[in-house]
C-alpha positions in Angstrom: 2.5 10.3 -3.0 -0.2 8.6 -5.0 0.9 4.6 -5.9 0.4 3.4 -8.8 2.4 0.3 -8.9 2.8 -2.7 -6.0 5.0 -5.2 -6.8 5.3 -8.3 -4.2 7.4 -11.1 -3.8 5.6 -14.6 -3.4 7.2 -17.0 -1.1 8.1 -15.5 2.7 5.9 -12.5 1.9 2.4 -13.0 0.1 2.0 -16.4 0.3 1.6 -18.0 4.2 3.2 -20.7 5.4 0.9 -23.3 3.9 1.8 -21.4 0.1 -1.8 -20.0 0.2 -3.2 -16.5 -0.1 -5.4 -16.0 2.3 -9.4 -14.6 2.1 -8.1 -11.6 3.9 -5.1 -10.8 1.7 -6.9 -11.5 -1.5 -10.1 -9.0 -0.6 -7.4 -6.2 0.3 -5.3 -6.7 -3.3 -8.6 -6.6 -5.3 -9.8 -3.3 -3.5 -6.3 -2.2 -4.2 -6.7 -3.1 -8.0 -10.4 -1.4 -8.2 -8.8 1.5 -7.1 -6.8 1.3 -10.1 -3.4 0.4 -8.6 -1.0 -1.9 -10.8 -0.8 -5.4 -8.5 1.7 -7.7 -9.7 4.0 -10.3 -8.5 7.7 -10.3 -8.6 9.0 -14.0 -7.7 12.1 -16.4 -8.4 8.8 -18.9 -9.3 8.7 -19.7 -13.1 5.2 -18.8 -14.8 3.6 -22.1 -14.0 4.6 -21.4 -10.7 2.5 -18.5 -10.2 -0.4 -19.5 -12.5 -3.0 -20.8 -10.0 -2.3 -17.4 -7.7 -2.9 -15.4 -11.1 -5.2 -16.5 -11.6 -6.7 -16.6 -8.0 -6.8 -13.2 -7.9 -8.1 -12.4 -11.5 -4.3 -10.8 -12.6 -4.1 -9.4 -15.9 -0.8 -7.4 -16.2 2.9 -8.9 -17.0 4.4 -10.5 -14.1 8.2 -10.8 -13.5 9.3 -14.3 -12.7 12.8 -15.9 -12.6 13.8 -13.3 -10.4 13.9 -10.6 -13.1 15.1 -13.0 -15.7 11.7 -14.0 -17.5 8.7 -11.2 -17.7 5.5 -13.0 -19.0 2.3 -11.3 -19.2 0.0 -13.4 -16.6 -3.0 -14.0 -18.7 -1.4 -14.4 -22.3 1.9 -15.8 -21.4 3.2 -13.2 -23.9 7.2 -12.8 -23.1 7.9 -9.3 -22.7 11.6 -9.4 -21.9 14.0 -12.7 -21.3 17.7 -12.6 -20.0 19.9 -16.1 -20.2 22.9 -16.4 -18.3 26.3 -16.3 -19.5 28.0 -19.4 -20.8 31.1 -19.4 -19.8 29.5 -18.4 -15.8 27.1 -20.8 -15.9 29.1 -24.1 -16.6 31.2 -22.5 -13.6 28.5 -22.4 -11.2 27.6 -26.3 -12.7 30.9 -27.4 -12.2 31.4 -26.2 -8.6 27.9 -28.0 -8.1 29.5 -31.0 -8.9 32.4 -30.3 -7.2 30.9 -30.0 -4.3 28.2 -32.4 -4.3 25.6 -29.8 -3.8 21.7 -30.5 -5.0 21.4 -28.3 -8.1 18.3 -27.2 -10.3 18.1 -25.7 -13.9 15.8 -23.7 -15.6 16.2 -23.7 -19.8 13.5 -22.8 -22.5 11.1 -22.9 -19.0 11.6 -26.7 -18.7 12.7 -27.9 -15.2 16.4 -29.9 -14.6 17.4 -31.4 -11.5 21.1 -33.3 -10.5 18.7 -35.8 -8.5 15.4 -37.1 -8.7 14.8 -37.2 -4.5 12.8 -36.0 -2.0 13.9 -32.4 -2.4 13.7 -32.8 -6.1 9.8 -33.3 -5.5 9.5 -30.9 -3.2 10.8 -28.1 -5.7 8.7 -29.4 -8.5 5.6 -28.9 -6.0 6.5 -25.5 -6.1 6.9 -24.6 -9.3 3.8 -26.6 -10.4 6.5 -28.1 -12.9 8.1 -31.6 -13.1 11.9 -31.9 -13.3 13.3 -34.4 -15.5 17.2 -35.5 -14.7 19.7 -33.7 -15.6 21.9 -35.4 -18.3 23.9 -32.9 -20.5 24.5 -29.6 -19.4 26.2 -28.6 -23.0 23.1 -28.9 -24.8 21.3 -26.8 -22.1 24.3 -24.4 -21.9 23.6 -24.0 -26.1 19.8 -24.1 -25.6 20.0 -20.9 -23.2 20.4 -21.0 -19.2 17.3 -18.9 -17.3 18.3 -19.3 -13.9 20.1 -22.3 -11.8 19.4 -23.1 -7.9 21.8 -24.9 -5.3 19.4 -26.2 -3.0 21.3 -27.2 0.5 21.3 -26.1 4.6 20.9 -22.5 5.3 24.3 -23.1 7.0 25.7 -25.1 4.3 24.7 -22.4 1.7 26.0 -19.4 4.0 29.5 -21.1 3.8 29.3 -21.1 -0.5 28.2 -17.8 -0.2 31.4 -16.7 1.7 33.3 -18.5 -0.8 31.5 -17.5 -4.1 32.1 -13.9 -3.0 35.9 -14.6 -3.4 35.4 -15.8 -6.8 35.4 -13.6 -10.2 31.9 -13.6 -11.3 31.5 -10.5 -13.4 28.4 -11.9 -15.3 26.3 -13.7 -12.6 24.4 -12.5 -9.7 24.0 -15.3 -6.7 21.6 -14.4 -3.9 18.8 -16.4 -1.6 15.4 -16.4 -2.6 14.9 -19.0 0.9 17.2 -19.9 3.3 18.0 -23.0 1.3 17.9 -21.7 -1.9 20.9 -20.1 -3.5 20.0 -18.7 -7.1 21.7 -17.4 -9.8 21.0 -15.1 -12.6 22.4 -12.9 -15.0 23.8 -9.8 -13.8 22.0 -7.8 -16.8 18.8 -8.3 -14.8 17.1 -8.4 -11.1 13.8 -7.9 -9.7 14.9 -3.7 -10.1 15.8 -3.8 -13.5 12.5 -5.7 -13.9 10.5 -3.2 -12.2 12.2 -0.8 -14.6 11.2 -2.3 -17.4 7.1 -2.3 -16.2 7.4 1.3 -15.2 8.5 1.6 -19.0 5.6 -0.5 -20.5 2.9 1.4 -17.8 4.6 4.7 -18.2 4.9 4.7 -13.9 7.3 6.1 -12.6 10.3 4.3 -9.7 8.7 7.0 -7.0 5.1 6.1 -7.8 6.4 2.0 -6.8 5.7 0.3 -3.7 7.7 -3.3 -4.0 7.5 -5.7 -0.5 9.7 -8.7 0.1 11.6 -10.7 2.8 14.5 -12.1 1.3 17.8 -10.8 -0.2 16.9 -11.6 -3.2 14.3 -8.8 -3.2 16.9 -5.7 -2.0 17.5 -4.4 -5.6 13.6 -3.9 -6.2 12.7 -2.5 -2.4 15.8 -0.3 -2.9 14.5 0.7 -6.8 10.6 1.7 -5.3 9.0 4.8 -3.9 8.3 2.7 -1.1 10.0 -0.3 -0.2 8.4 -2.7 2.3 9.8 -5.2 4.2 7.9 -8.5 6.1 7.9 -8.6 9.6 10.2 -12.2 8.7 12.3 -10.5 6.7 16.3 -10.9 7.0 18.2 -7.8 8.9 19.3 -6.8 5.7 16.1 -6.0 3.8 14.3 -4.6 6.8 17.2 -1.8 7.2 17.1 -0.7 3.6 12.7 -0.4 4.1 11.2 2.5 4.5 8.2 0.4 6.0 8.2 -3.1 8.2 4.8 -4.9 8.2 3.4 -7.8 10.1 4.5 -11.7 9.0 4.0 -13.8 6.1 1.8 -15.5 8.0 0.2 -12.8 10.0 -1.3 -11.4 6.6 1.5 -8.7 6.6 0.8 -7.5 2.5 -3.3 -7.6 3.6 -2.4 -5.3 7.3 0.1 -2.9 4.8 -2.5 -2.7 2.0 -5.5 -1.9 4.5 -3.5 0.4 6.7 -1.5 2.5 4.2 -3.2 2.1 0.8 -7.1 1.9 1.6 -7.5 4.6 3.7 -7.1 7.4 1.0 
């Protein structure tokens, strides 16, 4: 099968440990992109988030963000397809934030909300590149349009909400990790797959002729969706049995090792 598409998470699979791309990684993707393959990320990161990586490697192609939500072309910052969550959903997942007390984030019109202006506030907002102002009414972001919200607790904490969110009647709103303490959610009318769906539209390519690499479950829907779905050597149990491939680490250069082993040699 000839690949004409790679699509790559960011955080626990591209990026090491120290949010870089390394020399290695970025000489394999840009031999990969001379040979004419489609790179692009697929990330839970807004578009500022991502910027100085674009741009890093010379990217110019749309690049899915918000977890499927937002695709934005990465040079332009043309928006090629948006998706808001559902009202009625979102104040629900607000009001159990508040309910229990959690740390919670917003994402509306690309501007950056937090419930706290703290340590993990800051960390969140280095991240994104974006900073968060405090969160003061919800109604007028509820009217404004909701992108995404975050929960941001303990892995163990967040495991337990899970549990319990799962016994709750979300029809609209898909929840899922994008790190151990992160617990996103999005509208259901959109994930990194139906993202991926949508640039094998505008490049004419094909789900088979898709390679898509992640670690987290927020990326199962698009490794699932690809020709060829490819899963960090960090990646949870659950992505790595759904892969038809298991690389090295994040921070072993994993997406560099796959790239020069599989892709390169032909």
């Amino acid at each position: 099968m000839k690949y004409k598409l790679m699509a790559v998470d960011m955080d626990g699979t591209l990026l090491n440990d120290r949010d870089e791309i390394t020399p290695r990684t970025e000489k394999a993707i840009k031999a990969l992109v001379d040979k004419g393959v489609v790179f692009t990320l697929c990330t839970g990161r807004p578009v500022q988030g991502v910027k100085r990586y674009i741009n890093q490697l010379g990217l110019d192609c749309p690049v899915i963000t918000y977890n499927g939500a937002v695709i934005v072309h990465g040079k332009t910052e043309e928006i090629l397809f948006s998706q808001n969550m559902d009202t009625a959903e979102a104040r629900r997942v607000y009001n159990m934030a508040k309910e229990k007390n959690a740390m919670f984030i917003v994402w509306s019109q690309n501007k950056l909300y937090a419930s706290e202006l703290s340590e993990k506030t800051a960390f969140y907002e280095n991240i994104t590149s974006t900073k968060a102002s405090l969160l003061e009414n919800f109604e007028d972001l509820l009217l404004a349009g909701i992108t995404k919200m975050l929960w941001y607790e303990s892995p163990e904490i967040l495991d337990g909400y899970i549990e319990e969110l799962k016994r709750q009647s979300f029809e609209k709103t898909t929840f899922t990790k994008s790190r151990a303490y992160f617990l996103e959610f999005f509208s259901n009318k959109t994930s990194k797959a139906v993202a991926m769906s949508k640039l094998g539209e505008y490049y004419n390519i094909s789900a088979q002729e898709m390679i898509a690499a992640g670690d987290q479950t927020n990326d199962l829907s698009m490794i699932q969706y690809a020709g060829l779905g490819v899963a960090m050597g960090n990646a949870v149990e659950s992505v790595k049995a759904v892969a038809g491939y298991i690389t090295d680490t994040n921070i072993n250069e994993g997406v560099a090792k796959f790239i020069e082993k599989i892709l390169l040699k032909h």
